[in-house]
Structure formats: structure tokens, C-alpha cells
C-alpha positions in Angstrom: 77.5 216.7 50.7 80.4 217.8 52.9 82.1 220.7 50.5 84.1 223.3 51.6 82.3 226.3 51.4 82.9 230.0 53.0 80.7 230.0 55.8 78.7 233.6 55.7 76.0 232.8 58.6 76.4 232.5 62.0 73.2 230.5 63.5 71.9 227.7 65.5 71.2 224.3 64.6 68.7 221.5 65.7 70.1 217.8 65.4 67.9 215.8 63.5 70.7 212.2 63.8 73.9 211.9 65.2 75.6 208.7 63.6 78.6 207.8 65.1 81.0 206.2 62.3 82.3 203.0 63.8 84.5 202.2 61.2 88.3 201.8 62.0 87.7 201.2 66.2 89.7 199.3 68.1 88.1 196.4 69.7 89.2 194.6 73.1 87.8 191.8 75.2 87.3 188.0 75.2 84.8 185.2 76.3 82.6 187.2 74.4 82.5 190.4 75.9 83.8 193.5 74.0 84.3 197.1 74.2 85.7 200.0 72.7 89.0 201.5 73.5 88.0 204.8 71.2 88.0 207.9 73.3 86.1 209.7 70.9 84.5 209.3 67.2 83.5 210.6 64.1 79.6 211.3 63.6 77.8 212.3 60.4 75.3 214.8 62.1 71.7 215.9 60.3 70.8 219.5 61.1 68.0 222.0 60.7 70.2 225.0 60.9 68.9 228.2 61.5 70.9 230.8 60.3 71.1 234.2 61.3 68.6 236.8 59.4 68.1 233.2 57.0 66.1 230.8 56.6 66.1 227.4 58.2 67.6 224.5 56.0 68.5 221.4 56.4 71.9 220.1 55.8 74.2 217.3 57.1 78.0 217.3 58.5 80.4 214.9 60.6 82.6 216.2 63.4 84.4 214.0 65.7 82.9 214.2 69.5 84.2 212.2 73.0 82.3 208.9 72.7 80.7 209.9 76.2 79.6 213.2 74.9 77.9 212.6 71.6 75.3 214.8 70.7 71.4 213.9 70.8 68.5 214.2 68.7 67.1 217.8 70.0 70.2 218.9 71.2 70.8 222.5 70.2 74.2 223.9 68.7 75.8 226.9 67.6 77.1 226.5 63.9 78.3 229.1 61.5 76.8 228.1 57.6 76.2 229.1 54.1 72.8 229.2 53.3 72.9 229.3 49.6 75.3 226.1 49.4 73.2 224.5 52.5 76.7 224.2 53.8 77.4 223.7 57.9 80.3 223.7 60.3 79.5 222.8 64.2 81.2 225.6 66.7 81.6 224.1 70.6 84.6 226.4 71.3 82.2 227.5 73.7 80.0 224.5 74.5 80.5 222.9 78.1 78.6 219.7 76.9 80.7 218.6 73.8 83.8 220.9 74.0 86.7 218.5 75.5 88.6 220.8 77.5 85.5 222.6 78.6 84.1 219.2 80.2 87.2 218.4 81.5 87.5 221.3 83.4 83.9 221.1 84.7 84.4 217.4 85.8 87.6 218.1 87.5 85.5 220.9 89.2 82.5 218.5 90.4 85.2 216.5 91.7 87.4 218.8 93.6 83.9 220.0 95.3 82.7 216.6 96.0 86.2 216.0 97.4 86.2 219.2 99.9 82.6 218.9 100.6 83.7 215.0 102.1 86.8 216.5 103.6 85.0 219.3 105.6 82.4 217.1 106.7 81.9 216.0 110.4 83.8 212.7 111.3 80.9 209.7 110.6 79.1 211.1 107.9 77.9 209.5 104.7 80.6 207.7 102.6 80.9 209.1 99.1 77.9 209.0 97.4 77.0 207.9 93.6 79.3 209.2 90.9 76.8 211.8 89.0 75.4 210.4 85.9 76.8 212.0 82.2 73.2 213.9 82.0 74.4 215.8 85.6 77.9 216.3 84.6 76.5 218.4 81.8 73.9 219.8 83.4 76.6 221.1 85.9 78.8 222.2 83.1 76.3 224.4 81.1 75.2 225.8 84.3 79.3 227.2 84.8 79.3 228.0 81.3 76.1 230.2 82.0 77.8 232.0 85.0 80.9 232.2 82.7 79.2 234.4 80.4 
């Protein structure tokens, strides 16, 4: 399932499931109301990878991901594989939407320009308005990682 294999393949790869593992978070709350106090967690992933000059397999992998930025059925990611062993690693060095840092940064961005965009505004203008959703942080971020490159 999960052996360690050289990786000869870049590619791309379609996920199929993205499982979190539960297992081992910490749980807070009372009066019946609970939450977790995990930043992020480890998911066992299904993939149709697609590597380079290959053909597509399926294969399965776990990676840990920030619980707010799990990946999605459909989602698309770059992966680097070994065909012959159907063997998969996930690569978000350079992925805005699952890539902490990269998020981060693009949060603290959205921020800073909501932030001067109030500032600069005429005196008795609209208070601060909704906090964007998750699905327009990352929109926002893949867009900055599109100008990036």
C-alpha cells in the first residue's frame, strides 16, 4: 500500500477520497458540544494519477493537510509517482490551496488589502464586510500563485 518506492514520474493526479484519519485528536468542549483543537490531519487520499508520458493508474497515499484545507473529490494535484509499483507522493511546494505557508501568505495578503481598502475609504462608508469564505481565500490564492508564475 504505502511503500517506499523511487519516484521516476512526474504527473498530475485526480482525487478520487480524501479520508481524514481522526484517530489520536484532541477533543474539547462540554454540555455536549465538542470540537477539535487539531490544526491539521492525516488523510489517506485515493488518486487517479496521471503520470507523465504514462499511463493513468490508480493508487492511494496519506499526507497530512490544515484541517481547513483538505483536499476534495475533483481536486487536481501535482504528484511525482512510479508507475510500475503504482506508487504516489503529493507535491504542494507550489500549491496556494494546501501548501501552509503559501495560504498563509495569501490570507495575510487578503487581509492587509481589506485592511487599506477600509483605511483609505471616505469617513461613513460601509463597516467591514463578511470575512471571505475558505472557497474565496483559495480562489484568491491560486489566482497570486498564477501571477507568481
Amino acid at each position: 500500500m504505502f511503500g517506499h518506492h523511487k519516484m521516476t514520474h512526474e504527473g498530475t493526479a485526480r482525487v478520487v477520497a480524501c479520508q481524514p484519519i481522526m484517530s489520536g485528536i484532541r477533543q474539547a468542549g462540554g454540555s455536549g458540544f465538542t470540537f477539535s483543537t487539531a490544526e491539521s490531519w492525516n488523510c489517506d487520499l485515493i488518486l487517479d494519477v496521471v503520470p507523465e508520458g504514462g499511463t493513468t493508474f490508480r493508487a492511494e497515499t496519506s499526507m497530512r493537510f490544515g484541517t481547513a484545507h483538505t483536499p476534495q473529490a475533483g481536486d487536481r494535484l501535482q504528484v511525482r509517482c512510479n508507475p510500475e509499483h503504482k506508487a504516489v507522493e503529493i507535491d504542494i511546494s507550489e500549491d496556494a490551496r494546501f501548501n501552509r505557508k503559501l495560504y498563509h501568505d495569501a490570507e495575510v495578503a487578503e487581509r492587509k488589502e481589506e485592511h487599506d481598502r477600509l483605511l483609505d475609504a471616505e469617513p461613513g462608508t460601509a463597516a467591514v464586510p463578511a470575512r471571505p469564505t475558505m472557497e474565496e481565500i483559495k480562489r484568491i490564492a491560486a489566482e497570486r500563485q498564477g501571477k507568481a508564475g
